[in-house]
GUVO-500890 format. One record per residue (C-alpha): residue number from 1; residue in three letters; x, y, z. Coordinates in nm, 3 decimals. Layout:
% residues N
@loti = NUM&zapa = Ala&X = X&Y = Y&Z = Z
...
***
This chain:
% residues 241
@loti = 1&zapa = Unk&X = 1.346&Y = 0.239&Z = -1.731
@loti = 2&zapa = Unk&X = 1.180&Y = 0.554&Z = -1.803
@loti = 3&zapa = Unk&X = 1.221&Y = 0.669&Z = -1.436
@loti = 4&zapa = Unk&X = 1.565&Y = 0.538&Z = -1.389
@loti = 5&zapa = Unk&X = 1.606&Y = 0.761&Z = -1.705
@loti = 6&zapa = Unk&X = 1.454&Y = 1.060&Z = -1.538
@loti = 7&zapa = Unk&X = 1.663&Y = 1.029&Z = -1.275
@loti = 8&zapa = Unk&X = 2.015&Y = 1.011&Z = -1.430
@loti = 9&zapa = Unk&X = 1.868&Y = 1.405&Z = -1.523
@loti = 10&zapa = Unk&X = 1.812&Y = 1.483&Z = -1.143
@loti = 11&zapa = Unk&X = 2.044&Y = 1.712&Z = -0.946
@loti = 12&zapa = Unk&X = 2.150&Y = 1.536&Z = -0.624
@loti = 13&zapa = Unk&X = 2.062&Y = 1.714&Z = -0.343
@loti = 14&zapa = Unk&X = 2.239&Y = 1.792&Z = -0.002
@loti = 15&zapa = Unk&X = 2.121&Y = 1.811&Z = 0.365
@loti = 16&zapa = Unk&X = 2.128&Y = 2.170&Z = 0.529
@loti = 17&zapa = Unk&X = 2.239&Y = 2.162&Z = 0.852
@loti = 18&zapa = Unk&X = 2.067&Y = 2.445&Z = 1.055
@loti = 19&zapa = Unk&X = 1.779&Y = 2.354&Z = 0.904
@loti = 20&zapa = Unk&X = 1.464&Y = 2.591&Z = 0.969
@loti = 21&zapa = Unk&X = 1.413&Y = 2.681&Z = 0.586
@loti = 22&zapa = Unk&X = 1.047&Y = 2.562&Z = 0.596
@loti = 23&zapa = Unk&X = 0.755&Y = 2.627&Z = 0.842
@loti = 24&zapa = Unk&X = 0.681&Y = 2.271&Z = 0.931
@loti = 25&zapa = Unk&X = 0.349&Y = 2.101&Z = 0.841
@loti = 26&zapa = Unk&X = 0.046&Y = 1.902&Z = 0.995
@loti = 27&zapa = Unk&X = 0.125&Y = 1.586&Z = 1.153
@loti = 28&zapa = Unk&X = 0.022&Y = 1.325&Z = 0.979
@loti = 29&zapa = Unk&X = -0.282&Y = 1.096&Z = 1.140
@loti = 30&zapa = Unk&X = -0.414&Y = 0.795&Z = 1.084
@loti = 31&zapa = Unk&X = -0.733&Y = 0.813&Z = 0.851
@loti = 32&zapa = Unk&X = -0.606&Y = 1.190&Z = 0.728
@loti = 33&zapa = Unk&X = -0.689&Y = 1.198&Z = 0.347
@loti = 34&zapa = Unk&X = -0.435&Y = 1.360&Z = 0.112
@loti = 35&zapa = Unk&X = -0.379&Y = 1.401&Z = -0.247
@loti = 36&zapa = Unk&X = -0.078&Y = 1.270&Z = -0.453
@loti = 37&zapa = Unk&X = 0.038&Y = 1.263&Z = -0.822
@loti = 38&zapa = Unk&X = 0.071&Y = 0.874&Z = -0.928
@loti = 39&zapa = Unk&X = 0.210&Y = 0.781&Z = -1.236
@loti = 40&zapa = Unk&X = -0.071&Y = 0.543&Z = -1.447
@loti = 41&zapa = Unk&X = 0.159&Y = 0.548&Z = -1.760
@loti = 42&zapa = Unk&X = 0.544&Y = 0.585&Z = -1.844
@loti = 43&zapa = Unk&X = 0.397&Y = 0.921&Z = -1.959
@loti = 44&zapa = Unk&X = 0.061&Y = 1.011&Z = -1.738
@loti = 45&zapa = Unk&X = 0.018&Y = 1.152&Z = -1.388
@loti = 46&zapa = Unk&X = -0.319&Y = 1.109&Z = -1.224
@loti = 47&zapa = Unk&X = -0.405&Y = 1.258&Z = -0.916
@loti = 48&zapa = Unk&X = -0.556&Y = 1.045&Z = -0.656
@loti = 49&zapa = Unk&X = -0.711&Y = 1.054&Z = -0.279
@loti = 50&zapa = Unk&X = -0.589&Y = 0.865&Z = -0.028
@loti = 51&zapa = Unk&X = -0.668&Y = 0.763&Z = 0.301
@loti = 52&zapa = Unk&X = -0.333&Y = 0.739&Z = 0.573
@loti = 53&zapa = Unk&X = -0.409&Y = 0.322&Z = 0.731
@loti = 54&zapa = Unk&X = -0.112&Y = 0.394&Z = 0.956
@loti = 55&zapa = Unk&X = 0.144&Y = 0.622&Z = 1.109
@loti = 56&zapa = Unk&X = 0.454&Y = 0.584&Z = 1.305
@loti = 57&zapa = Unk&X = 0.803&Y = 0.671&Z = 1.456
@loti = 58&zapa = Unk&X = 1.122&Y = 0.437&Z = 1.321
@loti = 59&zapa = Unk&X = 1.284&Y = 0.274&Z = 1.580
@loti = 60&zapa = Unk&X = 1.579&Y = 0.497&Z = 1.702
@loti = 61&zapa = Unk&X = 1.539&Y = 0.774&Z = 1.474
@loti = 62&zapa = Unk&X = 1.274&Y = 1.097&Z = 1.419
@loti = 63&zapa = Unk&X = 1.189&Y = 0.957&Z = 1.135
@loti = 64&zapa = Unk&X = 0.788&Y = 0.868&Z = 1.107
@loti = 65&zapa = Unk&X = 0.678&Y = 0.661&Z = 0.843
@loti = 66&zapa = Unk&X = 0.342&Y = 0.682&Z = 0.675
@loti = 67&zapa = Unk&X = 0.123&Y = 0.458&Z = 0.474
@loti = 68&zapa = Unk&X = -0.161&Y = 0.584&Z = 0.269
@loti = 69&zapa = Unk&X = -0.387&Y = 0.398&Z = 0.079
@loti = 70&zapa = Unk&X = -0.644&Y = 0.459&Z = -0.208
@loti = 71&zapa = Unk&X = -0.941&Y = 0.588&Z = -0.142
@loti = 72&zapa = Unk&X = -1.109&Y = 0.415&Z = -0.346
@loti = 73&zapa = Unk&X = -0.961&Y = 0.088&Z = -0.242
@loti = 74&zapa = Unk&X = -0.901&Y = 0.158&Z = 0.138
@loti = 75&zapa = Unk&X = -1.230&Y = 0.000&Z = 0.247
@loti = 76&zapa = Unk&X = -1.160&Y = -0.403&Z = 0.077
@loti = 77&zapa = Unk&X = -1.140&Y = -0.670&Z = 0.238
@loti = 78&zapa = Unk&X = -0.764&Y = -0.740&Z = 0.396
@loti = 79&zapa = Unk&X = -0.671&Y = -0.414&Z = 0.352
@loti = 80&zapa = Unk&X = -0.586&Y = -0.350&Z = 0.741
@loti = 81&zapa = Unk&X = -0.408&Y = -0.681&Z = 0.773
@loti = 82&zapa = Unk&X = -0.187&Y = -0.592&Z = 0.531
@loti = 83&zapa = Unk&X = -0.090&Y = -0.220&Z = 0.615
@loti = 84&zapa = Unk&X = 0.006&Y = -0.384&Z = 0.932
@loti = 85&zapa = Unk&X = 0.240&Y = -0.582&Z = 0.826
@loti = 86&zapa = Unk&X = 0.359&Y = -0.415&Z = 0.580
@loti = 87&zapa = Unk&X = 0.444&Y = -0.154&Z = 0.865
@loti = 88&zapa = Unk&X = 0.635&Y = -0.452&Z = 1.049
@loti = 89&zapa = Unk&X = 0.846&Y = -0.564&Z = 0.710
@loti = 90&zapa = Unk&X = 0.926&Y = -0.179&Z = 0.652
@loti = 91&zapa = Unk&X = 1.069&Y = -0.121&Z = 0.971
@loti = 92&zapa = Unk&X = 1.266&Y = -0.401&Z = 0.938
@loti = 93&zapa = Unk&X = 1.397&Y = -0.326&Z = 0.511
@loti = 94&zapa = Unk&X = 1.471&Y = 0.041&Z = 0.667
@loti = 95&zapa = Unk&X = 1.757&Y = -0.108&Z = 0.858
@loti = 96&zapa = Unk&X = 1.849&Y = -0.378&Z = 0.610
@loti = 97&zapa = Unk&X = 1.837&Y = -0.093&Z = 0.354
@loti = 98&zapa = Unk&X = 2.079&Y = 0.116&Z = 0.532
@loti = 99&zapa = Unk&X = 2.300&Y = -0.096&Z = 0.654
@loti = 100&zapa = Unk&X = 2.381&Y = -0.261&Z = 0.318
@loti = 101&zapa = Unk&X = 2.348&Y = 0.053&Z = 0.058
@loti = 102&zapa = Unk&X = 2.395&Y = 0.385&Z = 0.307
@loti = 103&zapa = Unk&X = 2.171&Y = 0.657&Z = 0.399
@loti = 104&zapa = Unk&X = 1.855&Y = 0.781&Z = 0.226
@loti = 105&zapa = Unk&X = 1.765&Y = 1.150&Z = 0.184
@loti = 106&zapa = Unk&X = 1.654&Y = 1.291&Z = 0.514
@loti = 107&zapa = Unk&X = 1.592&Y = 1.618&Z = 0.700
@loti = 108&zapa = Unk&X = 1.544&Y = 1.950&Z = 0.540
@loti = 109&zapa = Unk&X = 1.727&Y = 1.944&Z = 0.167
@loti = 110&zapa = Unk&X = 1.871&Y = 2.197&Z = 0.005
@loti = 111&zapa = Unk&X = 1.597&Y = 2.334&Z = -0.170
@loti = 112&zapa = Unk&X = 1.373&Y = 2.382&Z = 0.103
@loti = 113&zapa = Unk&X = 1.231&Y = 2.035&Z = 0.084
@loti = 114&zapa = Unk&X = 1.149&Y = 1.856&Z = 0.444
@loti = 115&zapa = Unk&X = 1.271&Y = 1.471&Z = 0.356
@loti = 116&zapa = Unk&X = 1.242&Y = 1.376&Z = 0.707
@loti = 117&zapa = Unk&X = 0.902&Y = 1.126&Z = 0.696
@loti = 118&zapa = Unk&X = 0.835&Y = 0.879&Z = 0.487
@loti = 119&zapa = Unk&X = 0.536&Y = 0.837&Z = 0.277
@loti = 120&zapa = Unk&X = 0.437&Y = 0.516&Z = 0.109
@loti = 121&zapa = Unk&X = 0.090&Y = 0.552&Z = -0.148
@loti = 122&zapa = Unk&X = -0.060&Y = 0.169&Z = -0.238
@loti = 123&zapa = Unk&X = -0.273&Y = 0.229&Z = -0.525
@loti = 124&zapa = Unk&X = -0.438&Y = 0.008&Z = -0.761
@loti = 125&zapa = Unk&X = -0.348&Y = 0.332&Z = -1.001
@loti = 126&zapa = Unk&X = 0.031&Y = 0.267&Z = -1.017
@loti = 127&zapa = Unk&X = 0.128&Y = 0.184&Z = -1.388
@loti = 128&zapa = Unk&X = 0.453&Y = -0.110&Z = -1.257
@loti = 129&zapa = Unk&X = 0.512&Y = -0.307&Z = -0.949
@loti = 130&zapa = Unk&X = 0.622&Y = -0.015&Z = -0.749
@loti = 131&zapa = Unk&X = 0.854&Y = 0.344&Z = -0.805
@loti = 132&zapa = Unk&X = 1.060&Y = 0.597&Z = -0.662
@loti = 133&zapa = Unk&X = 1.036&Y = 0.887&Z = -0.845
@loti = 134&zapa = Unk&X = 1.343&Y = 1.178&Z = -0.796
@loti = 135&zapa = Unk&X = 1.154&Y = 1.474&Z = -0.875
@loti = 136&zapa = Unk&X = 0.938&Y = 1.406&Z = -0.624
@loti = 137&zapa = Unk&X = 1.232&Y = 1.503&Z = -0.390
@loti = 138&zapa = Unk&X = 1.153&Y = 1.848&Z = -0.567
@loti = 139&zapa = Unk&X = 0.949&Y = 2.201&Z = -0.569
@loti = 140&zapa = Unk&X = 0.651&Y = 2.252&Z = -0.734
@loti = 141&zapa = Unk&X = 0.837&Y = 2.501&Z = -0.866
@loti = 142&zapa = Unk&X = 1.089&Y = 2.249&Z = -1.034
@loti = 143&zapa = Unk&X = 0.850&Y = 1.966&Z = -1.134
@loti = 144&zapa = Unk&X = 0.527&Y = 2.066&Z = -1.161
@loti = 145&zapa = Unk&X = 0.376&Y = 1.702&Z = -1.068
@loti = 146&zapa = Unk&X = 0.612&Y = 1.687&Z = -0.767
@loti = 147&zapa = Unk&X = 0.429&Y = 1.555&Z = -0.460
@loti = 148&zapa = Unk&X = 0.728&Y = 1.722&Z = -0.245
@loti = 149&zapa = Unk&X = 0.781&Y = 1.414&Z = -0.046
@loti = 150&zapa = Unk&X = 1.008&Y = 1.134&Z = 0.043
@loti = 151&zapa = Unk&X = 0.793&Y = 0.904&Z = -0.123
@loti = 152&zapa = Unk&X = 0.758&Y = 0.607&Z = -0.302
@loti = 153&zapa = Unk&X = 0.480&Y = 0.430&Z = -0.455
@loti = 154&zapa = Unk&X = 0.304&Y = 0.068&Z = -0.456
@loti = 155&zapa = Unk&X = 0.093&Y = -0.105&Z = -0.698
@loti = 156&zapa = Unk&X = -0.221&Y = -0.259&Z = -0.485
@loti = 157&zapa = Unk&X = -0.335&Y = -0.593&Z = -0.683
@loti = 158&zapa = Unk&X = -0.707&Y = -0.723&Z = -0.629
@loti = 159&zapa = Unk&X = -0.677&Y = -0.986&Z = -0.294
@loti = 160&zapa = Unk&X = -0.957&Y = -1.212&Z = -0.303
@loti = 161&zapa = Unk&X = -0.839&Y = -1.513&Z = -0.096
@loti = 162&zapa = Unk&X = -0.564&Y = -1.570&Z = 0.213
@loti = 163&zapa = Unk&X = -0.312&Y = -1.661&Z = -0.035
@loti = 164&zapa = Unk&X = -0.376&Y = -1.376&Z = -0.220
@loti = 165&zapa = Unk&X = -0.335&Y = -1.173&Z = 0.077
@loti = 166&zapa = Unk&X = -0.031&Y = -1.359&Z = 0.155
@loti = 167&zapa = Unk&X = 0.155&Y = -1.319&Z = -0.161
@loti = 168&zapa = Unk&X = 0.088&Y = -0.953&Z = -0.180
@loti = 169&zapa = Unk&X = 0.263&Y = -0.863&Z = 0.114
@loti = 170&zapa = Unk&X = 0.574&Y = -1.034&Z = 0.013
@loti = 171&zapa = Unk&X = 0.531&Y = -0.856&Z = -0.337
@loti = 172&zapa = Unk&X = 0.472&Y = -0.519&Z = -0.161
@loti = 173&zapa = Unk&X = 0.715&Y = -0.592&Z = 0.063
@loti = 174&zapa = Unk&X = 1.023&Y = -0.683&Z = -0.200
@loti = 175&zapa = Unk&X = 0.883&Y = -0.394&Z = -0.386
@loti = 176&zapa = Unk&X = 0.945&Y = -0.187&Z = -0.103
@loti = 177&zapa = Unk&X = 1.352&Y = -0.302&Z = -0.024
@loti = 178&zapa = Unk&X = 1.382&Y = -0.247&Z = -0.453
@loti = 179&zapa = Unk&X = 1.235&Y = 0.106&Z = -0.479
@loti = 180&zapa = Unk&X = 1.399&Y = 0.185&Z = -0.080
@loti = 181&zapa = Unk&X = 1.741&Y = 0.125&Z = -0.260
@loti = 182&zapa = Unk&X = 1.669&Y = 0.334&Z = -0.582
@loti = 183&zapa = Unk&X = 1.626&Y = 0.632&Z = -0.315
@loti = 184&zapa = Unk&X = 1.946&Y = 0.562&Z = -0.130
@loti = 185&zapa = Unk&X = 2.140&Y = 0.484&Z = -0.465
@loti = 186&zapa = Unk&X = 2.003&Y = 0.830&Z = -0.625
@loti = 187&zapa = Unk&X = 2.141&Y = 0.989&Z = -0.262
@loti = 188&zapa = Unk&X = 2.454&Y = 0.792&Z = -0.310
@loti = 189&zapa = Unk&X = 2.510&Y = 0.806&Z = -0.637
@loti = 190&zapa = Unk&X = 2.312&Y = 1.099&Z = -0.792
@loti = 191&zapa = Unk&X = 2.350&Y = 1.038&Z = -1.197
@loti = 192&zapa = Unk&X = 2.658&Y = 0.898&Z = -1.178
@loti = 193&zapa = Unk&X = 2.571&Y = 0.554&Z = -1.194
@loti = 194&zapa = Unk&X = 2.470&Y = 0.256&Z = -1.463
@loti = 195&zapa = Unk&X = 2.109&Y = 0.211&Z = -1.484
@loti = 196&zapa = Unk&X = 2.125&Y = -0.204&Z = -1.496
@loti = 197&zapa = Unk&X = 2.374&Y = -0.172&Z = -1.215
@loti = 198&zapa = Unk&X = 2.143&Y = 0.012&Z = -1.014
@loti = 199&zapa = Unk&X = 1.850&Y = -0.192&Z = -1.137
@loti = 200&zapa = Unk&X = 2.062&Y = -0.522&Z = -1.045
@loti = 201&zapa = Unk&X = 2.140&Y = -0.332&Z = -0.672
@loti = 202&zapa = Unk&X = 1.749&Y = -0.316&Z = -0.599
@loti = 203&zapa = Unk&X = 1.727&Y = -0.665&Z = -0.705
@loti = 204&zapa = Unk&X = 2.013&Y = -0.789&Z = -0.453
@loti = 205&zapa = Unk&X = 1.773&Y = -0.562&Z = -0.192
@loti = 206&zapa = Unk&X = 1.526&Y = -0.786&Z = -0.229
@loti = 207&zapa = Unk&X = 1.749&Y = -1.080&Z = -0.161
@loti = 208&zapa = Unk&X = 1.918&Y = -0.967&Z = 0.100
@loti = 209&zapa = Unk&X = 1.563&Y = -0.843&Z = 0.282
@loti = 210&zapa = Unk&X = 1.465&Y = -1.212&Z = 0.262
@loti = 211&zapa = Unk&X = 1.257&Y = -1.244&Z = -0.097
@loti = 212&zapa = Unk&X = 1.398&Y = -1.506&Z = -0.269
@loti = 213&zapa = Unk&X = 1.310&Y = -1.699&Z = -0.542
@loti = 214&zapa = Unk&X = 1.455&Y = -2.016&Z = -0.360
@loti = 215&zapa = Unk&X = 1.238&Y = -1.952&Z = -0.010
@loti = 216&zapa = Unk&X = 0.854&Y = -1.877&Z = -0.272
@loti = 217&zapa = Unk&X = 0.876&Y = -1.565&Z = -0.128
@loti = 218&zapa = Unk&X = 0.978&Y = -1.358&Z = -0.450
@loti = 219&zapa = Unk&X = 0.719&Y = -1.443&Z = -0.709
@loti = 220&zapa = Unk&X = 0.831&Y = -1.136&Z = -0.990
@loti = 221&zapa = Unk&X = 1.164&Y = -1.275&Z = -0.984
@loti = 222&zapa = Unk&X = 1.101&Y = -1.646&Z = -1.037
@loti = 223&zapa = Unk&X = 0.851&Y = -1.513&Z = -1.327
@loti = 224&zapa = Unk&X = 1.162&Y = -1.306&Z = -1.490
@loti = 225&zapa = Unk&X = 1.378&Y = -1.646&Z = -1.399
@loti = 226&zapa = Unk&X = 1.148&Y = -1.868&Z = -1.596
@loti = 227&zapa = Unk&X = 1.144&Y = -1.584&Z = -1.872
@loti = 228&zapa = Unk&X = 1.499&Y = -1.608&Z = -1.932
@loti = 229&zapa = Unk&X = 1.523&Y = -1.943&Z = -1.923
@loti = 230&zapa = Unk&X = 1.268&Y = -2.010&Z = -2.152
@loti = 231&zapa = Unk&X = 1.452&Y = -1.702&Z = -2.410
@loti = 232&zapa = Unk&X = 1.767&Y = -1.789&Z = -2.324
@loti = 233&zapa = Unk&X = 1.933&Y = -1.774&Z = -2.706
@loti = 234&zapa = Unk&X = 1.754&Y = -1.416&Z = -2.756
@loti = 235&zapa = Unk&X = 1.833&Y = -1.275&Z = -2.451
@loti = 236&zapa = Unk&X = 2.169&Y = -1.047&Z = -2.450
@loti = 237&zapa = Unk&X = 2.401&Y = -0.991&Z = -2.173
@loti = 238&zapa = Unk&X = 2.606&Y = -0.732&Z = -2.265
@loti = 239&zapa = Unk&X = 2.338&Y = -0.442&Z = -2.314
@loti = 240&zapa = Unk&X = 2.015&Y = -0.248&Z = -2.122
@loti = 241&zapa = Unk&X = 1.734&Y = -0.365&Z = -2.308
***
C-alpha cells in the first residue's frame, strides 16, 4: 500500500523520441556486481551487492533483461536453476504483460532516464513478496534512493528441498506478472487510477500468466483465499483496507 501510495504522487513520464540525452552505460554481463537501494521496511532503504546470474535480449525487441541476485545469497544451493527459469517464465509474462495491459516504460524518458533494459534484484532483503517502485524511474536528483532503473524487485525465500525450489519459482514468477503490471499501469495510468483497482489488475496478471489458485500454482493467493474465508463477516467490500 505504501508504494502504491507513493506512486499516486509520481509524475508520469513520456518517451523522447530522438533520444541521445544520456551517454550510454556498460553492458551489463553475467557475474558483473552492482549496487541497488532495496526497500527492508515500508520506511527503510538498504543498500545491497549483487551479483548479475543472467543477461539477455527479449525476443523481437532491443530490450535486454537482467537478473541480479544477492550477493550474499548468490552462491546457495538452486540458485542457478532457478534464475534460469525464471529467465524462461519472464520472457514469456513480458508478452502476456503487454498484450493484456499495454506497454511498459521504455527507451530514453523524459528526464534523461534510459528505461530501455530491464533489471530484476532477488534478495532475501526485500521487506513483501515483490515491488515496483516509481521513483526508481527517477534522478538521483529527484529521489535520492533512486536506483535509476527499470526495475523491480523480488523477495528470495530460503529453498532447502526440490519442492521448495519448485514453489519458489512459481511465487517469483506470479510476483513477477503482479509487479510487471504495476509498471505498465503507472505508464498507463500515471496517478489517475484506484489503488485496489490496480492492486486487483496485478492480481488478474497473475491469472492470466498461468498462477492460479485452482492449477497449485499460486500459493499467496490460496493463503489470502483461505483468509477471507475464514474472516468472512469482518471483512468489508466496499473500502481499501
Amino acid at each position: 500500500l505504501m508504494l502504491r501510495q507513493q506512486s499516486q504522487l509520481q509524475r508520469r513520464l513520456r518517451t523522447v523520441e530522438s533520444g541521445g540525452l544520456r551517454a550510454s552505460v556498460r553492458p551489463v554481463a553475467v557475474n558483473d556486481e552492482q549496487t541497488f537501494n532495496v526497500y527492508v521496511s515500508n520506511t527503510e532503504t538498504r543498500s545491497i551487492v549483487a551479483v548479475c546470474k543472467h543477461t539477455a535480449t527479449l525476443p523481437a525487441t532491443d530490450k535486454k533483461f537482467h537478473i541480479f541476485v544477492d550477493k550474499n545469497s548468490a552462491s546457495e544451493t538452486n540458485i542457478g536453476d532457478i534464475v534460469n527459469q525464471l529467465a524462461v517464465n519472464w520472457q514469456s509474462i513480458y508478452t502476456t504483460n503487454r498484450t493484456t495491459f499495454g506497454e511498459e516504460p521504455t527507451g530514453v524518458l523524459d528526464n534523461g532516464l534510459d528505461a530501455t533494459d530491464f533489471y530484476v534484484v532477488i534478495s532475501p532483503d526485500v521487506f513483501t513478496a515483490g515491488y515496483f517502485y516509481t521513483g526508481d524511474l527517477n534522478l538521483i536528483a529527484n529521489t535520492p534512493s533512486s536506483n535509476q532503473k527499470k526495475i523491480f524487485f523480488l523477495k528470495l525465500e530460503s529453498i532447502e528441498n526440490a519442492n521448495e525450489k519448485n514453489r519458489a519459482i512459481d511465487v517469483l514468477s506470479a510476483t513477477m506478472a503482479h509487479e510487471f503490471q504495476h509498471m505498465i499501469h503507472f505508464w498507463q495510468r500515471g496517478n489517475y487510477s484506484d489503488i485496489w483497482l490496480e492492486e486487483a489488475m496485478s492480481g488478474y496478471a497473475e491469472y492470466v500468466n498461468g498462477y492460479r489458485i485452482e492449477n497449485e500454482r499460486n500459493q499467496s493467493k490460496a493463503l489470502q483465499a483461505n483468509c477471507y474465508f475464514d474472516r468472512v463477516s469482518e471483512i468489508r467490500l466496499d473500502v481499501w483496507h
